[in-house]
Biotite code that builds the C-alpha atoms (Angstrom):
import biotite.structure as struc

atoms = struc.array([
    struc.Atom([-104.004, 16.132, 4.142], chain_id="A", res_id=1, res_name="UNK", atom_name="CA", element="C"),
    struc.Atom([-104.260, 17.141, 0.523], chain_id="A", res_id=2, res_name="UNK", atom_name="CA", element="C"),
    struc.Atom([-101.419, 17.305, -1.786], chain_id="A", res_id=3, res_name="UNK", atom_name="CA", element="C"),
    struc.Atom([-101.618, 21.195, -2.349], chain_id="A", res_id=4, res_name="UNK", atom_name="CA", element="C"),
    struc.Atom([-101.549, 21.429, 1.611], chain_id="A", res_id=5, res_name="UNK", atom_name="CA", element="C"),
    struc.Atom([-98.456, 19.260, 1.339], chain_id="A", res_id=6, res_name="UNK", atom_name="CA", element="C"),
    struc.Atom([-96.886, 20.856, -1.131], chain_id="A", res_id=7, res_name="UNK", atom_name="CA", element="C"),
    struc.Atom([-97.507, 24.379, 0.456], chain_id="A", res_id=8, res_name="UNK", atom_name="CA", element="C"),
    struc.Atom([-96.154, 22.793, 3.869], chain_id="A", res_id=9, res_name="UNK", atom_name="CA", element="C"),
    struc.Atom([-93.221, 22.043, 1.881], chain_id="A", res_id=10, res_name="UNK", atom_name="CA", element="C"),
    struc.Atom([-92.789, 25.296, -0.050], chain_id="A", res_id=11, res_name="UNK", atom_name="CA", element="C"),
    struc.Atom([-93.361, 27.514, 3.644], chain_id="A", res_id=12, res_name="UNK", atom_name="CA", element="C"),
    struc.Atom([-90.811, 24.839, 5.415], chain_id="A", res_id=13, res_name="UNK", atom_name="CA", element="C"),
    struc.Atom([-88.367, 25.289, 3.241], chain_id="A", res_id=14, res_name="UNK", atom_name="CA", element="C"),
    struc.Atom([-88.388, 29.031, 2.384], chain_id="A", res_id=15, res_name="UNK", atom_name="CA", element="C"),
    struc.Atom([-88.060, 29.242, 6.288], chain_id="A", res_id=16, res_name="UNK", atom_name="CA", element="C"),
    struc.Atom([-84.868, 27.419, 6.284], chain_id="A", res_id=17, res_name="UNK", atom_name="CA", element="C"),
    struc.Atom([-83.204, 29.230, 3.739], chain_id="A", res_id=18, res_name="UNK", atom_name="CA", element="C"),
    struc.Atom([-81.759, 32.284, 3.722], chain_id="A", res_id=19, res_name="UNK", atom_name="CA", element="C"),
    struc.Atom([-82.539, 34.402, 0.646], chain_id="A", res_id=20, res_name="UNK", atom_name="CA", element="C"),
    struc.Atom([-79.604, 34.745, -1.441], chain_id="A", res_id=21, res_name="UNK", atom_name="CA", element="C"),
    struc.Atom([-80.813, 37.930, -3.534], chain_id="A", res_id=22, res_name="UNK", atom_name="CA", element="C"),
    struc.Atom([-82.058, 40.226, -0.562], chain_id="A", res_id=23, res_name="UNK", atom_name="CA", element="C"),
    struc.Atom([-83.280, 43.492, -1.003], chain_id="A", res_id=24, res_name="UNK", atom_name="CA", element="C"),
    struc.Atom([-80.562, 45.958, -1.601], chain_id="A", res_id=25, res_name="UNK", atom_name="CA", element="C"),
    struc.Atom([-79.481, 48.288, 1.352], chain_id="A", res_id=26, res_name="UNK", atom_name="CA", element="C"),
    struc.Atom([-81.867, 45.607, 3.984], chain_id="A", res_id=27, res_name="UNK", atom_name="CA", element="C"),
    struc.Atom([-79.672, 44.465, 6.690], chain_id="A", res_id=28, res_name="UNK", atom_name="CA", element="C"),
    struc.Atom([-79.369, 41.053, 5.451], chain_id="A", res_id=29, res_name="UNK", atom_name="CA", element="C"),
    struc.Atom([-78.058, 42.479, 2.654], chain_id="A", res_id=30, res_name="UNK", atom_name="CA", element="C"),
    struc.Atom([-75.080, 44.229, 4.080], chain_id="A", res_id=31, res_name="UNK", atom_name="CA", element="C"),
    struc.Atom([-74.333, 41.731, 6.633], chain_id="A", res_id=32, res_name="UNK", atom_name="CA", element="C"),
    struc.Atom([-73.997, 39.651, 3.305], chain_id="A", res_id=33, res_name="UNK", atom_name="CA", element="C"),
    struc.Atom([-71.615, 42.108, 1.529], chain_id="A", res_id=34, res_name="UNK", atom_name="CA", element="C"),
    struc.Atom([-69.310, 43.324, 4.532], chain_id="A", res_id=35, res_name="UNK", atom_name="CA", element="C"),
    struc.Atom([-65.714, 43.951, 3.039], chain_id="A", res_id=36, res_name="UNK", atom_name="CA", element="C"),
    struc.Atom([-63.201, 41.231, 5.103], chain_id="A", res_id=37, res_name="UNK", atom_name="CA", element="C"),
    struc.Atom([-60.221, 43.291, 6.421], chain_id="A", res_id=38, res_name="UNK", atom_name="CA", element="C"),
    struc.Atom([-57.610, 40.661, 5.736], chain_id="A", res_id=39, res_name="UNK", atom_name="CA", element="C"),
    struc.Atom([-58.117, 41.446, 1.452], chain_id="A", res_id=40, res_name="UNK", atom_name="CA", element="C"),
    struc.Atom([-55.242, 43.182, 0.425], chain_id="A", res_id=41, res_name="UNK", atom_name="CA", element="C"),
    struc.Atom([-56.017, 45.918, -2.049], chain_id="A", res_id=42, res_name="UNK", atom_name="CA", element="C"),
    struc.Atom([-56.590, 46.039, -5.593], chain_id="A", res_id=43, res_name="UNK", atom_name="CA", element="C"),
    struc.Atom([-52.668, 46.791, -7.700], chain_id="A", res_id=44, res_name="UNK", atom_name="CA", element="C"),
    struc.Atom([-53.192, 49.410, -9.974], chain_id="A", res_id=45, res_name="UNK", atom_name="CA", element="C"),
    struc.Atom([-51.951, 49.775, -13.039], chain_id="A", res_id=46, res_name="UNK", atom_name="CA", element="C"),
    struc.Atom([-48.632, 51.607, -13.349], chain_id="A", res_id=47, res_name="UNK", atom_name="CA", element="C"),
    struc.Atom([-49.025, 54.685, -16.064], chain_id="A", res_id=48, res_name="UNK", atom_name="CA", element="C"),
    struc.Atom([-45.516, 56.232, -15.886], chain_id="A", res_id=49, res_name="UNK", atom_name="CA", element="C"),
    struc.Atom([-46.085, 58.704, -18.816], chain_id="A", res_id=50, res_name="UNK", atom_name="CA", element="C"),
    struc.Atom([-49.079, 59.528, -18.254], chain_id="A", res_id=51, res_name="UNK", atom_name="CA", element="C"),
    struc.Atom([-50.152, 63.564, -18.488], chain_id="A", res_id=52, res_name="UNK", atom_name="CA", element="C"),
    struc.Atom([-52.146, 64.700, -15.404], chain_id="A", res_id=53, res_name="UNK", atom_name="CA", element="C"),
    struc.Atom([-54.581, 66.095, -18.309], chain_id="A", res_id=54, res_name="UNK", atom_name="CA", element="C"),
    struc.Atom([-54.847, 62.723, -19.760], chain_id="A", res_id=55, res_name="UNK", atom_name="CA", element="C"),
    struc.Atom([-55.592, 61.430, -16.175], chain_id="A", res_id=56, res_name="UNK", atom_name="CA", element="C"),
    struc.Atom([-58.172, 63.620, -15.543], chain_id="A", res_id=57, res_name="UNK", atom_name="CA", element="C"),
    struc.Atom([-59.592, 63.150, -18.080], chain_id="A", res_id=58, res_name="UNK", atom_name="CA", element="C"),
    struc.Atom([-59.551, 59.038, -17.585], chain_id="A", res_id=59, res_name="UNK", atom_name="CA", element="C"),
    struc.Atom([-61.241, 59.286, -14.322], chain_id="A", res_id=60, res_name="UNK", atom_name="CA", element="C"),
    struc.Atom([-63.547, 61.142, -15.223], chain_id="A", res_id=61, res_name="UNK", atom_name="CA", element="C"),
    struc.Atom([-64.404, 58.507, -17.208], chain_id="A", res_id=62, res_name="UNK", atom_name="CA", element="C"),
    struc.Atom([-63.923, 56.112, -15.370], chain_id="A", res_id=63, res_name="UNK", atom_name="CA", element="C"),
    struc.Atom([-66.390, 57.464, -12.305], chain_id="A", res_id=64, res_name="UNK", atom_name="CA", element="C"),
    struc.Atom([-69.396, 57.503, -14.867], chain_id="A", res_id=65, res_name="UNK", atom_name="CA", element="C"),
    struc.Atom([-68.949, 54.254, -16.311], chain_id="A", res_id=66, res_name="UNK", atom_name="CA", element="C"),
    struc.Atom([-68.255, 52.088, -13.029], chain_id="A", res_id=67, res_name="UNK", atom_name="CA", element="C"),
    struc.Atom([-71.670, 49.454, -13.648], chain_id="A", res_id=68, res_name="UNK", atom_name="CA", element="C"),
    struc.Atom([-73.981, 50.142, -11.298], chain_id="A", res_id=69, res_name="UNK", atom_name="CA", element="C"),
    struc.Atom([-75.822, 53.417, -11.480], chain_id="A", res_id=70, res_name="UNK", atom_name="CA", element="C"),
    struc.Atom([-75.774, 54.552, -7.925], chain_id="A", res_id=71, res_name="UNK", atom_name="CA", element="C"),
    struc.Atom([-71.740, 54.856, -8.287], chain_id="A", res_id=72, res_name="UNK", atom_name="CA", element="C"),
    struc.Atom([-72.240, 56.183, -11.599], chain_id="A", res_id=73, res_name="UNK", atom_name="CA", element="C"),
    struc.Atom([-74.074, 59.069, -10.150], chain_id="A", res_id=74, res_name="UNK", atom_name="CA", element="C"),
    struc.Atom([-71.933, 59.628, -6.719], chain_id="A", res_id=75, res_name="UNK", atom_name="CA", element="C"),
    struc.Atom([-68.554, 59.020, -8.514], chain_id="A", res_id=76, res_name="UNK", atom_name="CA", element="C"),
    struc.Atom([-69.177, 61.458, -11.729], chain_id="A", res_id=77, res_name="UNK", atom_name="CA", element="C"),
    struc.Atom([-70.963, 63.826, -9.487], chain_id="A", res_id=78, res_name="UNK", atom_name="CA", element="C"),
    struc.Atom([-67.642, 64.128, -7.184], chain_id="A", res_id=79, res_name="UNK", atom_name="CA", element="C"),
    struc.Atom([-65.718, 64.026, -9.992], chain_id="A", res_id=80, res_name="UNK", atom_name="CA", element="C"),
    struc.Atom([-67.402, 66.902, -12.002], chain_id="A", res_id=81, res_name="UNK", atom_name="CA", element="C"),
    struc.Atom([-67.338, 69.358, -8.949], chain_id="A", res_id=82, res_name="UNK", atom_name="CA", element="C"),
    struc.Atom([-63.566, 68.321, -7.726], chain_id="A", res_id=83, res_name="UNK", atom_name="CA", element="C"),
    struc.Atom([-61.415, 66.590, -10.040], chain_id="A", res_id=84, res_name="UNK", atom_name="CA", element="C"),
    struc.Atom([-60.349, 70.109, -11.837], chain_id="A", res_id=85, res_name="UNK", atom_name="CA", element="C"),
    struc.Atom([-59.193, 71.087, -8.496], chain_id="A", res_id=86, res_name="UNK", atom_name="CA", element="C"),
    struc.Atom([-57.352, 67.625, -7.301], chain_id="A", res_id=87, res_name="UNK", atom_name="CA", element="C"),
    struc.Atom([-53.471, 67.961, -7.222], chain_id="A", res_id=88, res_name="UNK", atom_name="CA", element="C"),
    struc.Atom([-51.560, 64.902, -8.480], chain_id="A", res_id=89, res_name="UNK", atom_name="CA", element="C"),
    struc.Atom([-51.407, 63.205, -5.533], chain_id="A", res_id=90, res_name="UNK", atom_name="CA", element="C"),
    struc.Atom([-54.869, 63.633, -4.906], chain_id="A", res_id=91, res_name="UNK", atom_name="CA", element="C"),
    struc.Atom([-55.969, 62.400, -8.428], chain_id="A", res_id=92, res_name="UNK", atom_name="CA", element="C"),
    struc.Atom([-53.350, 58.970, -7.620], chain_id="A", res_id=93, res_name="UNK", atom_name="CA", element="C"),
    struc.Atom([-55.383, 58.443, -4.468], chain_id="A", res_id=94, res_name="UNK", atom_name="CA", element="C"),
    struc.Atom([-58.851, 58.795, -6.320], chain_id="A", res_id=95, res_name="UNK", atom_name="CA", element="C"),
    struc.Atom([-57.485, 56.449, -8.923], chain_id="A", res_id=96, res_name="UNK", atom_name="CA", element="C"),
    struc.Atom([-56.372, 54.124, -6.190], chain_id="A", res_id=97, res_name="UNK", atom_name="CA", element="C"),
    struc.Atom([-59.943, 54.429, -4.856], chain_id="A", res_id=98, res_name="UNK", atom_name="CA", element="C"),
    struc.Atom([-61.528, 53.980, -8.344], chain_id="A", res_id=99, res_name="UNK", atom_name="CA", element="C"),
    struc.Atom([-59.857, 50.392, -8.486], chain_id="A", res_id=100, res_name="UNK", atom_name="CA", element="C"),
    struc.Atom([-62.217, 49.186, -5.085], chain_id="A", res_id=101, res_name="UNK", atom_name="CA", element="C"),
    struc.Atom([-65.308, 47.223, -5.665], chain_id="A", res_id=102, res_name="UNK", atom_name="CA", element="C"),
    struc.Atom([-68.079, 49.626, -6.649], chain_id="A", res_id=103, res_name="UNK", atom_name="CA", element="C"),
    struc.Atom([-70.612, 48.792, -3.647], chain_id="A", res_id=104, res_name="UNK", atom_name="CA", element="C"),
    struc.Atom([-67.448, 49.149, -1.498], chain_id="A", res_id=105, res_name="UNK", atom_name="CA", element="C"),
    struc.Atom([-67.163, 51.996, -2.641], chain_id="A", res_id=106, res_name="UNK", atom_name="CA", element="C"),
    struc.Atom([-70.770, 53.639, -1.931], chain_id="A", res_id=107, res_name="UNK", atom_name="CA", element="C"),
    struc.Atom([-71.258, 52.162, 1.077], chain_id="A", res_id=108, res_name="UNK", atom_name="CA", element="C"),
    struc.Atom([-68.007, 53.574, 2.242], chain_id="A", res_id=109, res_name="UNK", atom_name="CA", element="C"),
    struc.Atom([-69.045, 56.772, 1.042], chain_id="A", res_id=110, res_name="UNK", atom_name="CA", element="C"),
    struc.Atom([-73.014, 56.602, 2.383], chain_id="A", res_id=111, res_name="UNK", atom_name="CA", element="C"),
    struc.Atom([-71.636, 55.544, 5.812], chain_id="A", res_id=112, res_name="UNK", atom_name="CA", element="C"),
    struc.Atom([-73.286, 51.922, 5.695], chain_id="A", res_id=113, res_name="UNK", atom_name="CA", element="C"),
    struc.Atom([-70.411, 50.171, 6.028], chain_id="A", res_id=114, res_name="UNK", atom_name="CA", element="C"),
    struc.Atom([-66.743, 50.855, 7.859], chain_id="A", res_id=115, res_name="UNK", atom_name="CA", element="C"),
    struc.Atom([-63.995, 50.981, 5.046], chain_id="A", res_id=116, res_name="UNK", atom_name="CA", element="C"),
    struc.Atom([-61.090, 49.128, 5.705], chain_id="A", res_id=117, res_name="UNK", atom_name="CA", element="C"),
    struc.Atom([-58.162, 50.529, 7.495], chain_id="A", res_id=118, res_name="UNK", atom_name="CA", element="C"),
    struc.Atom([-55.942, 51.536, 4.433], chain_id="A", res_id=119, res_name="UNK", atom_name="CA", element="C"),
    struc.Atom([-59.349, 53.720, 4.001], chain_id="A", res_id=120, res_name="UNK", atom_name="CA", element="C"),
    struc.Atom([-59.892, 55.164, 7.279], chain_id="A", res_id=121, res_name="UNK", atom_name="CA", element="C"),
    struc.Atom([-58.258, 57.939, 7.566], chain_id="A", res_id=122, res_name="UNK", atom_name="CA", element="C"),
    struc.Atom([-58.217, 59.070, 4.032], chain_id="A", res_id=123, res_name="UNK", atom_name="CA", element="C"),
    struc.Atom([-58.991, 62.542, 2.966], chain_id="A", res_id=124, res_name="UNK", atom_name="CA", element="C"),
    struc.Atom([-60.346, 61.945, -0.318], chain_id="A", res_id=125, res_name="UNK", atom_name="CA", element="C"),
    struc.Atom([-63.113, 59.627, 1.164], chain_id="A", res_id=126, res_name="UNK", atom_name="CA", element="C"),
    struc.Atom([-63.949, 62.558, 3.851], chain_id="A", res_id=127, res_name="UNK", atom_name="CA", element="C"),
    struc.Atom([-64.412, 64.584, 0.536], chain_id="A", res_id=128, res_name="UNK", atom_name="CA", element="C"),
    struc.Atom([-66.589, 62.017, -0.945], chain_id="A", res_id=129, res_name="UNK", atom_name="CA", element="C"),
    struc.Atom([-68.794, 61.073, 2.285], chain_id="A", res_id=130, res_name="UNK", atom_name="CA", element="C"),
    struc.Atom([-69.382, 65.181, 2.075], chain_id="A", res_id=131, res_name="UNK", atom_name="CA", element="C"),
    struc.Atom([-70.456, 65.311, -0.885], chain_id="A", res_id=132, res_name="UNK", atom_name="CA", element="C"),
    struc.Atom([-72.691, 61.912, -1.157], chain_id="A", res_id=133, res_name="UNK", atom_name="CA", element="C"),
    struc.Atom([-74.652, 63.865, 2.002], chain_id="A", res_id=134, res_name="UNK", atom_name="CA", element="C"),
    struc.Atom([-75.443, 66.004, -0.180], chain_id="A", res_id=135, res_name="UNK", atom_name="CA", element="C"),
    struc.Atom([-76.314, 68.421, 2.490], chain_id="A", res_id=136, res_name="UNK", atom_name="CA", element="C"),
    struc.Atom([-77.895, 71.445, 0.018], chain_id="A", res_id=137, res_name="UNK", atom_name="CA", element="C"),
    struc.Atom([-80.452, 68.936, -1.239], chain_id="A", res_id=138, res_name="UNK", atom_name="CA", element="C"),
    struc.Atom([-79.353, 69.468, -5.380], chain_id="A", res_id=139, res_name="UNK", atom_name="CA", element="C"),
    struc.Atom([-80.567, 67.941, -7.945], chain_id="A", res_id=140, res_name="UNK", atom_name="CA", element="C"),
    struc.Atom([-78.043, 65.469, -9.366], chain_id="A", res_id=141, res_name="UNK", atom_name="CA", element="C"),
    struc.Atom([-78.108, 64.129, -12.939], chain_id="A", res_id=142, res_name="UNK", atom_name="CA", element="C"),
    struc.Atom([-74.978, 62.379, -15.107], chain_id="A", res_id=143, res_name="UNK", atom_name="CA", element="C"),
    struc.Atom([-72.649, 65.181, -16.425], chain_id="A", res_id=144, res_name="UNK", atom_name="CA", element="C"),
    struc.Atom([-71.872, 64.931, -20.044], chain_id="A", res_id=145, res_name="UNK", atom_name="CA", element="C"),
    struc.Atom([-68.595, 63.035, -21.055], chain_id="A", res_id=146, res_name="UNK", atom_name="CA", element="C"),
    struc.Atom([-67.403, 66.202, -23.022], chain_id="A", res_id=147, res_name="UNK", atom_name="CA", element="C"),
])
């Protein structure tokens, strides 16, 4: 046998043995790979005892369009844009609860690709969100301005 044979031997043995560790995104090896373990207790916010419900509207709205990847970008300030303004203070405690959850969590909760974790479940808010990432009347969604 040649050495290129060999080599090629070598290359398709080994790429058989190994699992990729960048698979595509969404593919199934790639959410078996990124399942969210039940037994991790949830992110602690950060208290903000004096803070105006303006000035936390106004924070989250911020802080669903800058969240680093820009699929959340787009679902988060999307959601955030059409029902924030409308959220009572509760509601805008559990979004910011919500906001502090791993980004791909987050949008794979939302999509339906993955089960959230039980302190998820039954939540509301992420009923709200799974409605509106359907997006049932087919818009047209862009970034809304930071204004």
């Amino acid at each position: 046998m040649s050495a290129v044979h060999l080599i090629a031997r070598a290359i398709s043995f080994t790429a058989r043995r190994r699992k990729d560790p960048w698979p595509l995104p969404h593919s199934p090896q790639h959410l078996a790979s990124t399942t969210t373990a039940s037994d991790i207790p949830p992110p602690v916010p950060i208290a903000r005892p004096r803070e105006t419900i303006h000035t936390t509207r106004a924070r989250l709205i911020y802080q669903s369009r800058k969240r680093g990847t820009l699929e959340s970008d787009l679902l988060l300030s999307t959601f955030a844009r059409d029902h924030l303004h409308s959220m009572s203070i509760e509601e805008l405690r559990e979004y910011d609860k919500l906001l502090d959850e791993p980004d791909w969590d987050i949008y794979y909760w939302a999509t339906g690709n993955r089960t959230p974790p039980q302190r998820w479940a039954s939540s509301h808010l992420l009923q709200k969100l799974r409605v509106h990432a359907k997006n049932e009347g087919k818009v047209v969604r862009s970034m809304p301005p930071l204004s």
